[in-house]
C-alpha positions in Angstrom: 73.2 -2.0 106.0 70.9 0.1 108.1 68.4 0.6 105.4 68.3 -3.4 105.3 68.2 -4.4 108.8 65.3 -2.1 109.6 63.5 -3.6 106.2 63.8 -6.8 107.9 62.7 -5.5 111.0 59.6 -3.7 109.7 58.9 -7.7 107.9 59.2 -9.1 110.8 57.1 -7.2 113.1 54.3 -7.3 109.8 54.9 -10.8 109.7 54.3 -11.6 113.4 51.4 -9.1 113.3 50.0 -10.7 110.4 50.2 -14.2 112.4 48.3 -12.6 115.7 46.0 -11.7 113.4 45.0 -15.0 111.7 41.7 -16.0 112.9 38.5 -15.5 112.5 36.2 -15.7 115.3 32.6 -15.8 115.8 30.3 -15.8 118.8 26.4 -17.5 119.5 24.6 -15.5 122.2 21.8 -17.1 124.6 18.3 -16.4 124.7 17.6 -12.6 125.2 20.3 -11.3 122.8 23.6 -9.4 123.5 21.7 -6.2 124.6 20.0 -7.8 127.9 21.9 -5.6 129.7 23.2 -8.9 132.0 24.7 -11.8 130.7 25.1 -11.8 126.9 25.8 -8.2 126.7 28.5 -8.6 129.4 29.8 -11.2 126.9 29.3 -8.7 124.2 31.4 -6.2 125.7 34.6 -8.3 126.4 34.2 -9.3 122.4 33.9 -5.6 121.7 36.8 -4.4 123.8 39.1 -7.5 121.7 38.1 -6.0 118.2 38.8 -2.5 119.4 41.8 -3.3 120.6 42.8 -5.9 117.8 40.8 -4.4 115.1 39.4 -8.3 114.1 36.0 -8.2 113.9 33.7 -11.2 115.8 30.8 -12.4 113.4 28.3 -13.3 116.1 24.2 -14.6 116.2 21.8 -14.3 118.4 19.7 -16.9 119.3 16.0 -17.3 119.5 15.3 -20.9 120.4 17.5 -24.2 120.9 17.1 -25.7 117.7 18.9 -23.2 115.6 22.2 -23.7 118.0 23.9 -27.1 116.3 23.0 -25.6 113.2 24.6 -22.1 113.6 27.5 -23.7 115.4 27.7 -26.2 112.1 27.8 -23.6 109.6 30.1 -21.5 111.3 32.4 -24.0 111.5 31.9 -25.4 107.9 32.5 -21.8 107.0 36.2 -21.8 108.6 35.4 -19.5 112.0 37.4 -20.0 114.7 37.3 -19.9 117.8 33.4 -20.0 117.9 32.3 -18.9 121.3 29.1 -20.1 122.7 27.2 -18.4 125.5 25.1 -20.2 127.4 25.1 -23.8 129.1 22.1 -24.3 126.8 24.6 -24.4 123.9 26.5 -27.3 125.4 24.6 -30.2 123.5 24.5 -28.5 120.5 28.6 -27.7 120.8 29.6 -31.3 121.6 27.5 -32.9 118.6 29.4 -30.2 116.3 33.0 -29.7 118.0 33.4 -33.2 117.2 32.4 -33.3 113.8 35.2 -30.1 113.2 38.1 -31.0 115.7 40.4 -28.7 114.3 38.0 -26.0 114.7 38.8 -24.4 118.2 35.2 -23.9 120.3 34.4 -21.6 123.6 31.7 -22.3 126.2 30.6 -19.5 128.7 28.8 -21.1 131.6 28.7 -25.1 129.7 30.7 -27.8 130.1 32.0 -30.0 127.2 35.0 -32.7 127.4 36.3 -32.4 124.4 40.1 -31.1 123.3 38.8 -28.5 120.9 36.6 -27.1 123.7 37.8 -24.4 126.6 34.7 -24.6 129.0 34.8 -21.2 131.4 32.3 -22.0 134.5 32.5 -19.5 137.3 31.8 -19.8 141.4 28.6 -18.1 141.6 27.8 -19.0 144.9 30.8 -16.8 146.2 30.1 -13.8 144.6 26.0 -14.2 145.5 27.4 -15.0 148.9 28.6 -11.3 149.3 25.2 -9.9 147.7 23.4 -12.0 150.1 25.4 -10.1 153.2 24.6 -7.0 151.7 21.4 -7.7 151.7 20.5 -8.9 155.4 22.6 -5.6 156.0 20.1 -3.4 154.7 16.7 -5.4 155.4 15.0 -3.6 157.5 12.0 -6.3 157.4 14.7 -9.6 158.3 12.7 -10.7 154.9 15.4 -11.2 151.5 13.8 -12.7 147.9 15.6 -14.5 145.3 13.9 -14.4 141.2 15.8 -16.8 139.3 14.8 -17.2 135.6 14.8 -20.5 134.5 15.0 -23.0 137.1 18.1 -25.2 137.2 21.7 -26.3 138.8 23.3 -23.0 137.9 20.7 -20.4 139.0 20.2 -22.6 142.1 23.9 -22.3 142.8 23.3 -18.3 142.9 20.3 -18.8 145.1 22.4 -20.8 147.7 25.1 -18.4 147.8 22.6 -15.2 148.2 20.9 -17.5 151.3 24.1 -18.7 152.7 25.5 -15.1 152.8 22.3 -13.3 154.2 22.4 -16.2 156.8 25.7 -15.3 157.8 25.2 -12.0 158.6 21.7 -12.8 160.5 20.6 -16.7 161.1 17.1 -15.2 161.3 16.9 -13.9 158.1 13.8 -14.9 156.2 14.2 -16.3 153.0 11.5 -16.1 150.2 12.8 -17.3 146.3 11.0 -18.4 142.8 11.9 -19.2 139.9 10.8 -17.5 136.6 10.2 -21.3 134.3 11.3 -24.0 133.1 12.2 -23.2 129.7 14.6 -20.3 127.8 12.1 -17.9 127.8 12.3 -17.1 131.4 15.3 -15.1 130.6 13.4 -12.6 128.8 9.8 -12.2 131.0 10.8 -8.8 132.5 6.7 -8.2 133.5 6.9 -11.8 134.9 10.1 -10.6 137.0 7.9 -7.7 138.1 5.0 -9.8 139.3 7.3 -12.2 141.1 9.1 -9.1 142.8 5.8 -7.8 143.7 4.7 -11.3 145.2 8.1 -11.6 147.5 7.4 -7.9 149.0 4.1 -9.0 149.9 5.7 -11.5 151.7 7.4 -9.4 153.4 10.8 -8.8 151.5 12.4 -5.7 151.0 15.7 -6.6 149.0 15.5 -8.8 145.9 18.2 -10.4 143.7 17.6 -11.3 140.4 19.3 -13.9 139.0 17.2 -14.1 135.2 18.9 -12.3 132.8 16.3 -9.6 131.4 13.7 -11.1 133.4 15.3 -9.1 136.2 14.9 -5.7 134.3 11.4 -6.3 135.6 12.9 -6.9 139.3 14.5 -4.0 139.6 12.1 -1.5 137.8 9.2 -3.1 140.8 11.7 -2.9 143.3 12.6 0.7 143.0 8.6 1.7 142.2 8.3 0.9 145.8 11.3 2.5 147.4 12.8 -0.9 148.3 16.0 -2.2 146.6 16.7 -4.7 144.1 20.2 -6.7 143.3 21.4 -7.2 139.6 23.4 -9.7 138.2 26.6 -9.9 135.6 27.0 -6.6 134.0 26.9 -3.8 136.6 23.4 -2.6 136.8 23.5 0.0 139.2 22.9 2.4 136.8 19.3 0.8 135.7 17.5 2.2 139.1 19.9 4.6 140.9 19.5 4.5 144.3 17.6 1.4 144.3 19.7 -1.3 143.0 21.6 -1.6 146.4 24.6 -3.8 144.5 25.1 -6.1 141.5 26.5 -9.4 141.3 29.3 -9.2 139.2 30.0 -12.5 136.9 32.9 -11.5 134.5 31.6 -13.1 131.7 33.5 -9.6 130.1 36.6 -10.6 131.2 36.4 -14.5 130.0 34.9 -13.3 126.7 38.0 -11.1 126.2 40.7 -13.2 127.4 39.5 -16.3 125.8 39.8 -14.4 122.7 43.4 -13.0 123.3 44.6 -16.6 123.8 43.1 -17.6 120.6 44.8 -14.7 118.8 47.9 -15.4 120.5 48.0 -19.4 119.5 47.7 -20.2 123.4 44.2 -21.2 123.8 43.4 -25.1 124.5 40.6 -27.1 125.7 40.1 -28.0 129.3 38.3 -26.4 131.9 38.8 -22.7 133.7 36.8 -22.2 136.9 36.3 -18.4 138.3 35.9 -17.5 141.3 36.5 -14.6 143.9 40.1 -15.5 144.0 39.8 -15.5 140.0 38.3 -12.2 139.7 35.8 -14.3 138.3 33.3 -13.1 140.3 32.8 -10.3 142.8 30.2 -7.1 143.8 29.7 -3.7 142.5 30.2 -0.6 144.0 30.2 2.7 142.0 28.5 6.1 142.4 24.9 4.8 141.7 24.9 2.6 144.9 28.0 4.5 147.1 25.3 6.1 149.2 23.3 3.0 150.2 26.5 1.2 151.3 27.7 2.5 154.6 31.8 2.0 155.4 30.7 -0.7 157.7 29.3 -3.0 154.8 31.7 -2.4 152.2 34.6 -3.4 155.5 32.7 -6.4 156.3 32.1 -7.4 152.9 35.4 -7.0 151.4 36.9 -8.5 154.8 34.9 -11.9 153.9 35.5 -11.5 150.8 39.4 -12.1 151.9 38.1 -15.0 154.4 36.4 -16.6 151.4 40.0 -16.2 148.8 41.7 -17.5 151.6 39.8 -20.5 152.6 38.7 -19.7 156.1 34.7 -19.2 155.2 33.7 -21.9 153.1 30.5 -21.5 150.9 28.9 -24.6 149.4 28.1 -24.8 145.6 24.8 -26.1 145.3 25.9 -28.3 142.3 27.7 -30.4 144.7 25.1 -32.5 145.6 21.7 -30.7 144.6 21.3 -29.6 148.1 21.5 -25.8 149.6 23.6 -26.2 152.9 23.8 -23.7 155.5 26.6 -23.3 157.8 26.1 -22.2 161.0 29.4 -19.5 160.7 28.1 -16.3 161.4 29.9 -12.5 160.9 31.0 -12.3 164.4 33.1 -15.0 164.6 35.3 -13.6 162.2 35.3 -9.8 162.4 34.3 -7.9 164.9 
């Protein structure tokens, strides 16, 4: 009777196993591939993490210009992956001309937004986490002069811009603000020489911290920055690591996390369509701090950050998402009205 019961045990773990283990998922990465060091490879390394842990390996492409997305998307689907994952807002046309052509198929969208019931779009609050970057940054200006690079010009890369100004501003209204943006097209993702010229042109202007908001574009940033002995701010993955000493902090997005957990649900039979929104209170977003920056950050900026990083969670600073009505609005809150 033993010997049976734990046949039937052993079955019916194998059986449930077996079931956790019935997809087959597949991933599209953005412009600049999933070794850009920022936002596909952040991607890349929640999707490793899952098929280490789960041993199911994530067929994946990477992208070199628009047109190949619906077609990619297409033949994954017609070749029975799912969930396919796409990275990239870019992908979002693309996903909703295919997701409903395959509505048993179960899509992903890092960053896009498509209303369908097949499709989980995963956005994220960028303008709180830049918001904390942006105080770090009128901490350590010496020159009251902060630059933003953006890569390719639009809502979502404004949206970090706004945050980085709104935070700077709320640590000194007097802050001088210089931004550009890399393009208008996918390619200003991957331009780190352009990031590097743009750098270059902000600290002749007078700016001596820069965040980069452009993908490998901002490789370029920081490289420039840290040639001159001033700092530069990276973006998604941690990339403190890429100039020690002279990337001050880096914005993280989790894109990791979403990546991974959107890929657990699937394995589990939990995931559905709808729409997830990450923010500081989401661990969605937040700042780095590890032993490639702990020296430039003094006990007084990592107390204030963190402490307005609580303020923001809890609803007591308010930071406006520039997607909200295409306008960058300052608030005239400043540091000392909350912490002393």
């Amino acid at each position: 009777m033993k010997k049976l019961m734990l046949t039937i045990a052993v079955a019916s773990a194998f059986a449930s196993s077996a079931a956790l283990a019935n997809i087959k998922p597949a991933a599209i990465y953005d412009f600049g591939g999933k070794n850009d060091g920022s936002f596909n490879e952040g991607t890349f390394n929640g999707i490793t993490k899952f098929s280490k842990e789960t041993g199911i390996m994530v067929s994946d492409f990477e992208s070199s210009n628009e047109a190949q997305f619906a077609q990619v998307h297409r033949r994954f689907a017609q070749k029975k992956f799912s969930p396919i994952l796409a990275v990239g807002f870019t992908q979002a046309q693309a996903l909703n001309s295919v997701a409903k052509k395959f509505p048993k198929t179960q899509f992903g969208i890092i960053d896009g937004y498509v209303d369908l019931p097949n499709v989980k779009s995963i956005i994220f609050k960028e303008q709180e986490g830049a918001f904390l970057v942006g105080m770090l940054a009128a901490m350590k200006s010496k020159s009251d002069t902060v630059g933003f690079i953006g890569g390719m010009d639009i809502p979502l890369i404004r949206a970090f811009s706004c945050g980085y100004e709104q935070g700077a501003n709320f640590v000194n209204p007097n802050i001088k603000f210089v931004q550009n943006m890399v393009g208008t097209t996918g390619s200003a993702w991957n331009n780190p020489v352009r990031g590097g010229q743009l750098a270059q042109t902000q600290m002749d202007q007078g700016a001596d911290v820069v965040f980069a908001a452009a993908g490998n574009t901002g490789r370029g940033v920081l490289a420039a920055m840290a040639k001159a002995k001033k700092y530069g701010i990276g973006v998604d993955s941690n990339q403190n690591a890429f100039e020690p000493g002279y990337v001050l902090t880096s914005m993280l997005k989790r894109v990791d996390v979403a990546s991974y957990k959107f890929l657990k649900e699937a394995q589990d039979g939990k995931v559905t369509g709808g729409v997830v929104n990450l923010g500081l209170a989401e661990g969605g977003v937040d700042w780095a701090l590890d032993e490639n920056n702990r020296a430039l950050i003094t006990a007084k900026m990592e107390h204030d950050v963190n402490a307005t990083k609580q303020l923001i969670i809890d609803g007591k600073v308010n930071v406006h998402d520039y997607r909200a009505n295409g306008k960058c609005v300052i608030s005239d809150a400043h540091l000392s009205n909350f912490i002393k």
